[in-house]
N, C-alpha and C positions, 0 to 999 in steps of 0.2 A: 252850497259852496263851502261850510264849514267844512263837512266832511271829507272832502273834495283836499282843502288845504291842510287837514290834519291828518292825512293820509300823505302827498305827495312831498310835505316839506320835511318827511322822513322816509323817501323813497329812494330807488335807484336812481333817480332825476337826479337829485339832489348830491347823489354820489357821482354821479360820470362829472361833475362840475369842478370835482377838484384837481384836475387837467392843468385848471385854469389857477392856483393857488402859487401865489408868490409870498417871500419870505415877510412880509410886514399882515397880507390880509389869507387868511387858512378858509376855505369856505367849506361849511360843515351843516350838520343837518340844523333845523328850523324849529320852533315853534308859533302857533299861532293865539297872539295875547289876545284878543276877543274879538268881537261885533258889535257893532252900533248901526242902529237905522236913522238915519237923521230925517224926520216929519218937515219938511219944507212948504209953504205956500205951493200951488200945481206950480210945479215947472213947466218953462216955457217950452216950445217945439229944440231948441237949441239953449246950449254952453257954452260959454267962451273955457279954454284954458283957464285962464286969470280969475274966472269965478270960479272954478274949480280949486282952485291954489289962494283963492282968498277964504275960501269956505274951509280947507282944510287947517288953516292958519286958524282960522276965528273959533275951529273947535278943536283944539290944540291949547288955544290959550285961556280958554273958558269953558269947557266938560270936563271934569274930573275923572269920566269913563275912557276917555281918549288918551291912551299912552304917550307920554314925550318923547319927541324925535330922538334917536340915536343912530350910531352908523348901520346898526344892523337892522334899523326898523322901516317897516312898508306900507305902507297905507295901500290899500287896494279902496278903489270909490267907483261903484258898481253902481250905474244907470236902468233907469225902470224904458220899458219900453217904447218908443215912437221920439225919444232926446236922443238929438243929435247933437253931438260934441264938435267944435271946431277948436284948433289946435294949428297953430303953424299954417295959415293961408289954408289948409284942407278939412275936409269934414269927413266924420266915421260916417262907415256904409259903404265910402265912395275913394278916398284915401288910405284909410286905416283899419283895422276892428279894436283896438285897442294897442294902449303907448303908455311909457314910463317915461317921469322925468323928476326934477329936482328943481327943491326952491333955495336958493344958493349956498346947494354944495349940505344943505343942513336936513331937509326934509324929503324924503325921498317918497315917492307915490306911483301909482300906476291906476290906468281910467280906464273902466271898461266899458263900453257902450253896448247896451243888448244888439247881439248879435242875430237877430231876430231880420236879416234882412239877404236878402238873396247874396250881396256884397260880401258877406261874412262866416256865411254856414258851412258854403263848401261842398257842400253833400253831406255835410253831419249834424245829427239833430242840432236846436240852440245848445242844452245843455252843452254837449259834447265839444260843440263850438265857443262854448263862454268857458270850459274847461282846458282848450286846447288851446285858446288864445292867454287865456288866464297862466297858465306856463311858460307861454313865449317870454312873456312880461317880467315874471318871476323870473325866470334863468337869465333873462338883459339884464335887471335890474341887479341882479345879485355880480353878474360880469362885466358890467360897462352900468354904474350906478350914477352917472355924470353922466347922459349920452354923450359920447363921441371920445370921452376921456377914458375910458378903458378898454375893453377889448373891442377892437373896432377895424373890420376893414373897409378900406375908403372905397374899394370896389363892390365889396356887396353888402356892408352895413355889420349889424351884430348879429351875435351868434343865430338867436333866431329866423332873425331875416333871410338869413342863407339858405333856410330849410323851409321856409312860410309853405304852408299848406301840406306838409308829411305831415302825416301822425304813427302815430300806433300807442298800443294798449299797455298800462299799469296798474295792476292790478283792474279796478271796476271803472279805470276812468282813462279819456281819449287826452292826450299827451301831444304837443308839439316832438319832432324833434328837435336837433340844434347841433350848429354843428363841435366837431372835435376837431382840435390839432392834430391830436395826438393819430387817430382815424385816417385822417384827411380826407372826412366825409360827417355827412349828416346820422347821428346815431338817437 
């Protein structure tokens, strides 16, 4: 997944998004400040949210390897196989494959749940699917970083949502699309 993200947050993804650039925020290409595995006790079958966003919290303010929140910064928290996240009344597999959100307004993140389940593949390998969903997330997260306070329509959701299950190819990796304004279509 490094590769993955030091590749696409300098891609043409990353370009067709500034569509979306208003005069106070410019949205421009990316970098990815590092990796951490966090060694946890076995996790249970399931996550709540709120563990997830207290865990982020707790190594935020005690890792030194964990960079501090700013507006441009993402936390991605990547699940090992057979944890199911529940999030908002629904659970990944069956709701979701993954979702971005914000701990008030200050810490911004996005959960990805292995996509290792008929729910979420799609017809594309996991990888492919932990790549194409891992985009969706990036590109909401970086255009509607508050869900529902930025780019958002009340009919079909964000940018991603509109196009959930396109893809196509960048360079060596499977890309959501999303959609455009500008377009008035999924690109």
């Amino acid at each position: 997944m490094n590769q993955f993200f030091d590749f696409i947050l300098t891609s043409p993804l990353i370009d067709q998004l500034a569509e979306y650039n208003v005069s106070a925020y410019q949205i421009s290409h990316g970098t990815r400040t590092g990796t951490l595995t966090i060694a946890t006790p076995k996790l249970k079958y399931s996550v709540s949210d709120t563990a997830i966003q207290h865990m982020l919290q707790q190594e935020i303010a005690s890792n030194p390897a964990v960079p501090h929140p700013t507006a441009n910064t993402l936390y991605f928290v990547f699940l090992p196989p057979g944890v199911k996240v529940v999030q908002g009344g629904s659970a990944s597999c069956q709701g979701f494959c993954g979702y971005h959100n914000d701990i008030s307004g200050q810490i911004f993140y996005a959960v990805m749940p292995n996509p290792g389940c008929g729910g979420c593949t799609g017809g594309l390998s996991v990888f492919e699917a932990l790549t194409s969903a891992s985009s969706h997330e990036l590109c909401e997260a970086i255009t509607d970083p508050i869900p529902g306070q930025g780019w958002y329509d009340e009919a079909n959701g964000e940018i991603g949502d509109i196009c959930a299950w396109k893809t196509k190819t960048i360079g060596p990796y499977a890309v959501q699309l999303e959609w455009s304004n500008k377009a008035n279509q999924c690109v």
